[in-house]
VODREN-324299 format. One record per residue (C-alpha): residue number from 1; residue in three letters; x, y, z. Coordinates in steps of 0.1 Angstrom, whole numbers, always signed. Example, Ala and Ser with C-alpha at 12.3 -4.5 7.8 and 13.67 -1.06 7.14 Angstrom:
# VODREN-324299
<pos:1 | code:ALA | c1:+123 | c2:-45 | c3:+78> .
<pos:2 | code:SER | c1:+137 | c2:-11 | c3:+71> .
END
This chain:
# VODREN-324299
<pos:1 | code:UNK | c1:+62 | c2:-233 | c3:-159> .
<pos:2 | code:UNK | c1:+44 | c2:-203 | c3:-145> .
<pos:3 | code:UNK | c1:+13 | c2:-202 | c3:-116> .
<pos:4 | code:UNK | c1:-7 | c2:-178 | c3:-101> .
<pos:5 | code:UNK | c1:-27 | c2:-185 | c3:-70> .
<pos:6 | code:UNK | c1:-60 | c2:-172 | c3:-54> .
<pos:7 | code:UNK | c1:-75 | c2:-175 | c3:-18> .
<pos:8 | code:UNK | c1:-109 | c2:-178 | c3:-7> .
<pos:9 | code:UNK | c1:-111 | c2:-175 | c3:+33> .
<pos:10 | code:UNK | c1:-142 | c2:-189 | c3:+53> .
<pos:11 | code:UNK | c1:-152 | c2:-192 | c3:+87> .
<pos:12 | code:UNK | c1:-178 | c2:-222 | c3:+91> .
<pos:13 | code:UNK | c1:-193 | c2:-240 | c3:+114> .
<pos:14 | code:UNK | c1:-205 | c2:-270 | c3:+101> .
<pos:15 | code:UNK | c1:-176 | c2:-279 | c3:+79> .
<pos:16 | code:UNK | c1:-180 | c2:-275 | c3:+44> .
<pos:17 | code:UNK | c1:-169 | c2:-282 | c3:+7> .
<pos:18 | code:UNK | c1:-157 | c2:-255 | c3:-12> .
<pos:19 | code:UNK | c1:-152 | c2:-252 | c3:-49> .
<pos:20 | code:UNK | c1:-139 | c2:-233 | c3:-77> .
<pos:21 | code:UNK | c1:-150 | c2:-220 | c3:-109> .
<pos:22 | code:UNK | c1:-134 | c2:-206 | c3:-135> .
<pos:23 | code:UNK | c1:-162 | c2:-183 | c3:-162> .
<pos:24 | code:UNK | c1:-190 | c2:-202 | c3:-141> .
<pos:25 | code:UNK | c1:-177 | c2:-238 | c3:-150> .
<pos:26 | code:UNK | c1:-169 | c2:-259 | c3:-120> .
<pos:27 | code:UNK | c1:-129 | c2:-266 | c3:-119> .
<pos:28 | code:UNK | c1:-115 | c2:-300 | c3:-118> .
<pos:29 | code:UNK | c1:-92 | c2:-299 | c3:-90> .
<pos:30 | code:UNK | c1:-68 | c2:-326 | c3:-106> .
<pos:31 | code:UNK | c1:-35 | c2:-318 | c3:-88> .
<pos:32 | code:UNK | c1:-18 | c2:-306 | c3:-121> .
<pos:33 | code:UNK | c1:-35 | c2:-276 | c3:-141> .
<pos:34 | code:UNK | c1:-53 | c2:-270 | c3:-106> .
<pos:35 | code:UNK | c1:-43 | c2:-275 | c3:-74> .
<pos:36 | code:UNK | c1:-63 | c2:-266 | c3:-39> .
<pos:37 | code:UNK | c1:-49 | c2:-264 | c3:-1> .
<pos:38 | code:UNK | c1:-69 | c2:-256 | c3:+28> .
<pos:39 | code:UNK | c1:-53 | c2:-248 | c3:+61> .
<pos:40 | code:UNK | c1:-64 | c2:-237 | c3:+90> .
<pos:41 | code:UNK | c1:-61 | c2:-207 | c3:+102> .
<pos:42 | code:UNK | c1:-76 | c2:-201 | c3:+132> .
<pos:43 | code:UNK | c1:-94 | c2:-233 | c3:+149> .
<pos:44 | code:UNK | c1:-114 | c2:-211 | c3:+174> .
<pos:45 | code:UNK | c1:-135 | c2:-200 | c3:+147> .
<pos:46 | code:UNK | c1:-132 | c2:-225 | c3:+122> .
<pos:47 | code:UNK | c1:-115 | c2:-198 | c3:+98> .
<pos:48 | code:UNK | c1:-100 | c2:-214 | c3:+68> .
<pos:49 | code:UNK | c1:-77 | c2:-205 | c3:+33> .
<pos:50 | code:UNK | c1:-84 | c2:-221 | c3:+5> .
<pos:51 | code:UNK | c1:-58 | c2:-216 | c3:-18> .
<pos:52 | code:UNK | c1:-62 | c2:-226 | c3:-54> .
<pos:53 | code:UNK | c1:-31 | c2:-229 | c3:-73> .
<pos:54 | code:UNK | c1:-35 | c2:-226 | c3:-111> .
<pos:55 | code:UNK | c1:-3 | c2:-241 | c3:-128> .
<pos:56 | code:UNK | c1:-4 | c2:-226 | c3:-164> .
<pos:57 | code:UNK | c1:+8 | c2:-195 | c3:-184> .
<pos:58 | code:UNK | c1:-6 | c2:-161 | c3:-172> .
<pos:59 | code:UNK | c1:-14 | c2:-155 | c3:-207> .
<pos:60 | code:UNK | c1:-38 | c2:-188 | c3:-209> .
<pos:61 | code:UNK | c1:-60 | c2:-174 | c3:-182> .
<pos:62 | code:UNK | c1:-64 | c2:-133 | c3:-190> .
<pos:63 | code:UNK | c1:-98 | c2:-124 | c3:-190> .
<pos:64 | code:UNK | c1:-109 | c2:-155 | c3:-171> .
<pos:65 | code:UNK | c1:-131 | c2:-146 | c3:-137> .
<pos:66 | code:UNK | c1:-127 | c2:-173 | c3:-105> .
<pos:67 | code:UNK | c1:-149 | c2:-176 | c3:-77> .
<pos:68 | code:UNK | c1:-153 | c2:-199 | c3:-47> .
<pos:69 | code:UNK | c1:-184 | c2:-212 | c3:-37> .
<pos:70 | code:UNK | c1:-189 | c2:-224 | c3:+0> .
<pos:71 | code:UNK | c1:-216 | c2:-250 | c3:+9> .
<pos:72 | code:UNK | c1:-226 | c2:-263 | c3:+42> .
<pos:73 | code:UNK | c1:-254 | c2:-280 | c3:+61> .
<pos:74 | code:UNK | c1:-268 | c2:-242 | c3:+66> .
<pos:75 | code:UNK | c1:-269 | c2:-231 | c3:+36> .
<pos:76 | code:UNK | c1:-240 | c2:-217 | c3:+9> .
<pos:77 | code:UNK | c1:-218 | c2:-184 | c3:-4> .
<pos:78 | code:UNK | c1:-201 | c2:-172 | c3:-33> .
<pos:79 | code:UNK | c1:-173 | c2:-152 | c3:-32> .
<pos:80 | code:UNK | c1:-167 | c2:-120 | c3:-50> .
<pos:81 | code:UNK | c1:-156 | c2:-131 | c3:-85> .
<pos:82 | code:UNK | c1:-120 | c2:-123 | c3:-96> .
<pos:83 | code:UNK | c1:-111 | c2:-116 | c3:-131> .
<pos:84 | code:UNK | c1:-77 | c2:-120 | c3:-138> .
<pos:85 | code:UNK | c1:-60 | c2:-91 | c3:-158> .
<pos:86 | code:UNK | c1:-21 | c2:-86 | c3:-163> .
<pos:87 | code:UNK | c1:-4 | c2:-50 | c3:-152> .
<pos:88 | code:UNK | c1:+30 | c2:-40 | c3:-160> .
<pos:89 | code:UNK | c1:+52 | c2:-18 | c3:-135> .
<pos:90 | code:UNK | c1:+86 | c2:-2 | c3:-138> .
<pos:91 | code:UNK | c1:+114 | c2:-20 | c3:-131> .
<pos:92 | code:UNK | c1:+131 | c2:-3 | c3:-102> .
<pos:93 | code:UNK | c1:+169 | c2:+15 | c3:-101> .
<pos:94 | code:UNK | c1:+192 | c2:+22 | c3:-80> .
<pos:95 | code:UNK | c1:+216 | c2:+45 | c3:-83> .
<pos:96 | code:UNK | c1:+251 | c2:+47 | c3:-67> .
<pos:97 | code:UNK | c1:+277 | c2:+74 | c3:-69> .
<pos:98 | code:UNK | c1:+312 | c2:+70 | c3:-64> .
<pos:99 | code:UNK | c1:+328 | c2:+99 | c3:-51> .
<pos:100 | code:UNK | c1:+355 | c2:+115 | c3:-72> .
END
């Protein structure tokens, strides 16, 4: 099958619990169709990646928009929604010669 992932980064102090939505509907992170890591990334300033891993066909998910939304003790943040569009480049040649 075919995924596509996305990465919300925060820096927080309190910890806090961040989720995804996909068209403003909460996403069940259920380890299959969706699937979320957070590392750390820098533990100075509690900066962290979430990743969210979505595990279906491109196609199934054009024209969706995802955001993250951050929540802590102090208060919360959404992230700048992404819509998710499909582009088509070139392939890329190369060409040899062969000297006569």
């Amino acid at each position: 099958g075919s995924s596509s992932t996305l990465a919300c980064t925060t820096a927080n102090s309190p910890a806090t619990t961040v989720t995804w939505t996909r068209d403003e509907q909460p996403l069940i992170i259920d380890g299959n169709t969706y699937q979320m890591i957070q590392t750390v990334t820098d533990r100075a300033t509690s900066t962290f990646e979430n990743v969210l891993t979505i595990n279906q066909p491109l196609a199934s998910v054009l024209g969706s928009t995802f955001s993250c939304t951050v929540v802590n003790a102090i208060g919360s943040a959404i992230s700048n929604s992404l819509q998710v569009t499909e582009t088509t480049t070139p392939p890329e040649t190369e060409a040899t010669t062969t000297p006569p």
